[in-house]
matplotlib code that plots the C-alpha trace (Angstrom):
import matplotlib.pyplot as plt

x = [19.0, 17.0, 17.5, 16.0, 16.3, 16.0, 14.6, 13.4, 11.3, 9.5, 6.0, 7.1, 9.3, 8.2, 8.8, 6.0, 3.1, 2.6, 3.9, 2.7, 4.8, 4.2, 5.8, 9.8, 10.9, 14.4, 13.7, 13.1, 14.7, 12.6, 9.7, 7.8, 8.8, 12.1, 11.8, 9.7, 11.2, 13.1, 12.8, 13.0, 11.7, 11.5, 10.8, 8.7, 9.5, 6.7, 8.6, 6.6, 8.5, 7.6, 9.3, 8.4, 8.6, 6.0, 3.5, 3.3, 0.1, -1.5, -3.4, -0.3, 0.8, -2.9, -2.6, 0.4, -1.2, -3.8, -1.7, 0.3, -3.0, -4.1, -1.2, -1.0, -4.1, -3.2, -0.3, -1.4, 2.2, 3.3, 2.5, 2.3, 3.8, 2.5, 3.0, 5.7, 3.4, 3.4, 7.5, 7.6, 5.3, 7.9, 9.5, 12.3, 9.1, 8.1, 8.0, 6.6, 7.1, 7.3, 5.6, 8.0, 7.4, 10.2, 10.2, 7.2, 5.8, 2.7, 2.2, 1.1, 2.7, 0.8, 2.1, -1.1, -0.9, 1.5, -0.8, -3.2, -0.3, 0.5, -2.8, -2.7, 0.7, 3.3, 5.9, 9.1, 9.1, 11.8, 11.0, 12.8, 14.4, 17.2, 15.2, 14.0, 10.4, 8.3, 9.7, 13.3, 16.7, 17.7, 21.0, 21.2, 19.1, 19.5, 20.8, 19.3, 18.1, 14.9, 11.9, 9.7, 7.1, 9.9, 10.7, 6.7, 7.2, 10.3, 8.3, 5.3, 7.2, 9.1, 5.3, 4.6, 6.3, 7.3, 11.2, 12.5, 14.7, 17.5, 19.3, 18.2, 18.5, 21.3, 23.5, 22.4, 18.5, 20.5, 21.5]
y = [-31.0, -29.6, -31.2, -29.8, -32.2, -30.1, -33.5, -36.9, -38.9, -41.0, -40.1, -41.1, -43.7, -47.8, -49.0, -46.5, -47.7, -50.3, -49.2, -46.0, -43.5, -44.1, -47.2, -47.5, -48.7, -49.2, -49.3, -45.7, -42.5, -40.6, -41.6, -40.3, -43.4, -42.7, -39.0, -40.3, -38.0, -35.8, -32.2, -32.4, -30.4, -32.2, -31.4, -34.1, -33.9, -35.3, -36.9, -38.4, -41.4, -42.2, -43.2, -40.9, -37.8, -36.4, -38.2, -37.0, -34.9, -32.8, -36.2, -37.8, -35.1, -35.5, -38.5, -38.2, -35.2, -37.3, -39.7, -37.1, -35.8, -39.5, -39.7, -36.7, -37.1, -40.3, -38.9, -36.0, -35.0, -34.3, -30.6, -29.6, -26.1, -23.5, -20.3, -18.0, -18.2, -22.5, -21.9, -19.1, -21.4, -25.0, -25.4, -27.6, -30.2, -30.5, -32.8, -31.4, -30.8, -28.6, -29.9, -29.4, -30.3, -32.0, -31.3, -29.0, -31.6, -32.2, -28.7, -29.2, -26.9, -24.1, -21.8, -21.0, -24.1, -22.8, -20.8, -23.6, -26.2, -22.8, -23.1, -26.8, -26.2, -26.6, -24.3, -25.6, -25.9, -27.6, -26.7, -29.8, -33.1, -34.1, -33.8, -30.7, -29.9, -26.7, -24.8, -25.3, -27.3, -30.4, -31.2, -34.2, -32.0, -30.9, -27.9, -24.7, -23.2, -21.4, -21.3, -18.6, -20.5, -20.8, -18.0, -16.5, -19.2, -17.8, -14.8, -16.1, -18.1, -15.0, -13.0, -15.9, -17.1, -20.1, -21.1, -22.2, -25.5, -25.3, -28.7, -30.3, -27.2, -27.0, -24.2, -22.1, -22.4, -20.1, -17.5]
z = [9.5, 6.5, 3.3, 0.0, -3.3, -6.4, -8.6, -8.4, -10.8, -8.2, -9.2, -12.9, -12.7, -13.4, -9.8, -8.6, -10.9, -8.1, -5.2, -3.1, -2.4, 1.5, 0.6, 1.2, -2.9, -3.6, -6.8, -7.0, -6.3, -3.2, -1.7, 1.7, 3.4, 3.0, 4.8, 7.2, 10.6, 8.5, 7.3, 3.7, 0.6, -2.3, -6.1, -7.6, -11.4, -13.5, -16.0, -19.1, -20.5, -24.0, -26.9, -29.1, -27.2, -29.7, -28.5, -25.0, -24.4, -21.4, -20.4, -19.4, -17.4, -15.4, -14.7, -13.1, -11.4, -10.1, -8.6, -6.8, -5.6, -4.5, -2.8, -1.0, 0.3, 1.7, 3.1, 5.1, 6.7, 3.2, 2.5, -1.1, -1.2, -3.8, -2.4, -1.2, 2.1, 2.5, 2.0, 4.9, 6.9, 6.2, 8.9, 11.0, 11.4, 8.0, 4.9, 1.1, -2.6, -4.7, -8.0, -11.9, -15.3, -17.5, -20.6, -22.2, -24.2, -22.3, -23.1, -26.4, -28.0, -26.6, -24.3, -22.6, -21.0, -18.6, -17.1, -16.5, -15.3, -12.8, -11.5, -11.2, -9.3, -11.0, -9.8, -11.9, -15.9, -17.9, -21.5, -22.9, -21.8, -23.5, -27.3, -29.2, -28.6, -29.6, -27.5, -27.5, -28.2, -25.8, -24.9, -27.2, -30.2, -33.1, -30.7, -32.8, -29.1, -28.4, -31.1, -31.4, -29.1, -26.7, -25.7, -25.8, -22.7, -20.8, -21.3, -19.1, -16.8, -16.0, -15.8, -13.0, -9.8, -11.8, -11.9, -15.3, -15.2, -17.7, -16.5, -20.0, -22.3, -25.2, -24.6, -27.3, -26.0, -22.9, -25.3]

ax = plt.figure().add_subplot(projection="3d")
ax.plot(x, y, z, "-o")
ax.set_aspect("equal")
plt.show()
């Protein structure tokens, strides 16, 4: 049976600042333990939990990304998939992720950073979380929908093989 899971926080969330994700957690949502002899795609959301969503920054985001990478490497059967070509070549044997973004924060309010999180990756951006960012209106905003800067983004993500997550958008940032 293939299984494909659309999101998980693992990489982000508290239980896995001490625990590898070749270690079995309960505590968390996914991890490769868990999927050990299955064939199963995951999307590992980096999710940057701060208080102050403000504050979040591109470092964050690389740390996280080095983790993943740390972790990948130690976990060899997990194939980090990046291209249309590592999809056609998953099959009824494998395990691997897809990296996302969510929330746009740790973009800095500069578009241009998508390109360079693309090349880092990421293949799934959700422009906000829940809040209002730069680039558009959360569910639980102020709910005023795309700014400007926002939709300059949808406008590159759409130039890119990139997939825009909505799951966290206000309607009106869907208009």
């Amino acid at each position: 049976m293939f299984i494909f899971d659309a999101h998980c926080d693992s990489l982000s969330c508290e239980a896995s600042n001490n625990s590898p994700l070749a270690q079995r957690n309960p505590s968390r949502q996914w991890d490769f333990a868990a999927i050990k002899d299955s064939n199963w795609l995951q999307v590992m959301a980096v999710f940057i939990d701060k208080a102050k969503r403000s504050e979040i920054t591109l470092t964050d985001f690389l740390l996280l990304y080095k983790r993943l990478q740390q972790e990948l490497a130690q976990n060899p059967q997990i194939k980090w998939l990046k291209t249309a070509d590592d999809l056609r070549k998953f099959d009824e044997h494998s395990q691997g992720i897809i990296l996302g973004l969510e929330g746009a924060e740790a973009l800095e309010a500069k578009a241009e950073n998508i390109n360079y999180l693309y090349d880092l990756g990421v293949r799934v951006l959700g422009l906000a979380w829940n809040n209002d960012n730069a680039f558009a209106g959360g569910t639980y905003g102020s709910r005023e929908g795309l700014t400007d800067l926002g939709k300059r983004a949808v406008k590159m993500v759409n130039d890119l093989p990139l997939i825009l997550d909505v799951a966290h958008l206000c309607d009106k940032s869907l208009d």
